[in-house]
C-alpha positions as a Markdown table, in Angstrom:
| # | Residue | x | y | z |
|---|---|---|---|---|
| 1 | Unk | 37.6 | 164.6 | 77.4 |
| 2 | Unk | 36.3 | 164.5 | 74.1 |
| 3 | Unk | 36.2 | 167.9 | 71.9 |
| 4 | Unk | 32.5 | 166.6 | 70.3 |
| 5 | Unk | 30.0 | 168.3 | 71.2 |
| 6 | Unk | 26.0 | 168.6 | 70.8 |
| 7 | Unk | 25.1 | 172.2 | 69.9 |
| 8 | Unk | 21.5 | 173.3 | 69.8 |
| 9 | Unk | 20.0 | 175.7 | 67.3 |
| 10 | Unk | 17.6 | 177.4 | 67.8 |
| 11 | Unk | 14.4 | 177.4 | 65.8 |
| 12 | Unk | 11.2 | 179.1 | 66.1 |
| 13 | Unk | 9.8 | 175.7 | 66.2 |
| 14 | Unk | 9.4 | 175.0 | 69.4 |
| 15 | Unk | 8.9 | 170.6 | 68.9 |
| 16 | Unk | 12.5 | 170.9 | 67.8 |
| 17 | Unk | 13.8 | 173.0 | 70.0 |
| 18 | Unk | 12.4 | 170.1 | 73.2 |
| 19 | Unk | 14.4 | 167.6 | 71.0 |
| 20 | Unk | 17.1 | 169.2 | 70.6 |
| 21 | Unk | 17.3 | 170.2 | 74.5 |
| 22 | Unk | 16.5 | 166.5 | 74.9 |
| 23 | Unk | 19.4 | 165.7 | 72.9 |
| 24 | Unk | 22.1 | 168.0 | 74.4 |
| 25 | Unk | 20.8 | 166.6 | 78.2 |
| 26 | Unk | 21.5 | 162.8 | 76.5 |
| 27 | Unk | 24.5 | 163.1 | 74.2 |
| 28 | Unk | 26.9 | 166.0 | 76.1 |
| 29 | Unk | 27.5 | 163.3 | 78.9 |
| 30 | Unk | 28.6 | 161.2 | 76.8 |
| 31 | Unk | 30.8 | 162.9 | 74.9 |
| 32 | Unk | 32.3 | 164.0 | 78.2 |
| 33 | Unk | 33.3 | 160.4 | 79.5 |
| 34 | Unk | 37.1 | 160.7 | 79.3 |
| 35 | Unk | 38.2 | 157.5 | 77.9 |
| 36 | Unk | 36.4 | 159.3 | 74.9 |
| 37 | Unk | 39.5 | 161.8 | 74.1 |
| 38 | Unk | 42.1 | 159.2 | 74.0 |
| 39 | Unk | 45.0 | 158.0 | 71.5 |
| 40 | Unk | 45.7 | 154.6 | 69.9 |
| 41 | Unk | 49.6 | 154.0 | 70.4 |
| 42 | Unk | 50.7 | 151.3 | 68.4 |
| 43 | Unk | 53.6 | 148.9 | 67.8 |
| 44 | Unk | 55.2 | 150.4 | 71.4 |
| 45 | Unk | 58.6 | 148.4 | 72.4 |
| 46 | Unk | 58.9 | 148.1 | 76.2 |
| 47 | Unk | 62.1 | 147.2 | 77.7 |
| 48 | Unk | 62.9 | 145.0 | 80.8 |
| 49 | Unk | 62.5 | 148.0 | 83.6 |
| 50 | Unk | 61.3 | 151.7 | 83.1 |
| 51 | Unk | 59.5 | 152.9 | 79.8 |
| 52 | Unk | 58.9 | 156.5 | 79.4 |
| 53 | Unk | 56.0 | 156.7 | 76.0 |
| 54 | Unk | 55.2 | 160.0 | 75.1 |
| 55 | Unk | 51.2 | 159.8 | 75.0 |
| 56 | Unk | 50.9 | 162.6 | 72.6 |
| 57 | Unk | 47.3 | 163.8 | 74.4 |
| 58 | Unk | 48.7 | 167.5 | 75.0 |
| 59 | Unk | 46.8 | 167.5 | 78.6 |
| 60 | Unk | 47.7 | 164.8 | 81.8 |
| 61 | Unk | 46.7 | 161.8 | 81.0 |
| 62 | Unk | 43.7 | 160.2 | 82.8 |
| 63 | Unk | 44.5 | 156.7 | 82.3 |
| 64 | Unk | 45.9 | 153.6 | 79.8 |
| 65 | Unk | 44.7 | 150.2 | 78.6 |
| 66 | Unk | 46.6 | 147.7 | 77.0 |
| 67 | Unk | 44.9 | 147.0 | 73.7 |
| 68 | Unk | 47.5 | 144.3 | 72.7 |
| 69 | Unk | 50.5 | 142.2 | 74.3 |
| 70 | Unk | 52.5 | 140.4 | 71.3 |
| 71 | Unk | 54.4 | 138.1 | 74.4 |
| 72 | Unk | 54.1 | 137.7 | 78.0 |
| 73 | Unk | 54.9 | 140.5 | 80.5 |
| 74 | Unk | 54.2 | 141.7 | 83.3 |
| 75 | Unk | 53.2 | 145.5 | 83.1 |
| 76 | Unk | 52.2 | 148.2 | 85.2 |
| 77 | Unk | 52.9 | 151.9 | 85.3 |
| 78 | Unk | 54.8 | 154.6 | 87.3 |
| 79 | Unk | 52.8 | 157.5 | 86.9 |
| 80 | Unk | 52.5 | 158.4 | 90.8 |
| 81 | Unk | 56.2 | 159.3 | 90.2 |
| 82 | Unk | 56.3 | 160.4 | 86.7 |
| 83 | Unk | 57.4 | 164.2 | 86.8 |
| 84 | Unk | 55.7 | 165.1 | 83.2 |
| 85 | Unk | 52.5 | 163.5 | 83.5 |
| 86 | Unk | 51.2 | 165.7 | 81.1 |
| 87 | Unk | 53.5 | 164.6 | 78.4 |
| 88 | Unk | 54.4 | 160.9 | 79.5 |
| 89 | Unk | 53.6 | 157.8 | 80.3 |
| 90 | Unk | 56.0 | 155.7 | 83.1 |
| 91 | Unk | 55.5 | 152.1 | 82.7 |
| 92 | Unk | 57.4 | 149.4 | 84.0 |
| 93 | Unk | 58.1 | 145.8 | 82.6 |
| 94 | Unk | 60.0 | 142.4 | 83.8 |
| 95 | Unk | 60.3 | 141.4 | 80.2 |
| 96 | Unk | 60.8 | 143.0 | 76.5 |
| 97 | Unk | 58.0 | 143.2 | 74.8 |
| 98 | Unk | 55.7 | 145.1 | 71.8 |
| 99 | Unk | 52.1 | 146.6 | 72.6 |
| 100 | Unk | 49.1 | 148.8 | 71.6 |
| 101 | Unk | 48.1 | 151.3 | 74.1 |
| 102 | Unk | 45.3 | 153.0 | 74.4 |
| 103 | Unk | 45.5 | 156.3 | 76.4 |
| 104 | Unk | 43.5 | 158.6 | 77.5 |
């Protein structure tokens, strides 16, 4: 989850106060969509087998998309058995290879 926010103020005016309501019922679910609060890993180096990335989110993560592949792998994660989900990310390669991840 994302830490933004839409705060209202409120004002004796009572035309911004509507837009402002309006704006909190539009924007807050937004901001709540979890693939909002996530982190760019770059440059990763995976190795043929298990991978164990630290995904520096501080909660357990939600989810990951690869953002780049530099060569051909196949990849796909672990986290079902992953005993610090909330720190890590398990992934699991047949080949050596360098990525971006983006987790959330």
């Amino acid at each position: 989850m994302s830490d933004i926010k839409f705060f209202k103020i409120v004002t004796k005016d009572q035309d911004l106060n509507r837009v402002q309501d309006n704006l909190v019922n539009t924007l807050n679910p937004v901001f709540n969509t979890p693939i909002l609060g996530g982190v760019l890993l770059q440059n990763i180096s995976l190795s043929i087998g298990f991978n164990t990335i630290k995904h520096k989110l501080g909660r357990k993560l939600i989810g990951w998309v690869l953002v780049r592949q530099r060569s051909f792998a196949n990849i796909y994660d672990n986290q079902d058995n992953n005993l610090i989900p909330s720190k890590t990310l398990t992934l699991v390669t047949g080949d050596d290879v360098i990525v971006d991840l983006y987790v959330f």
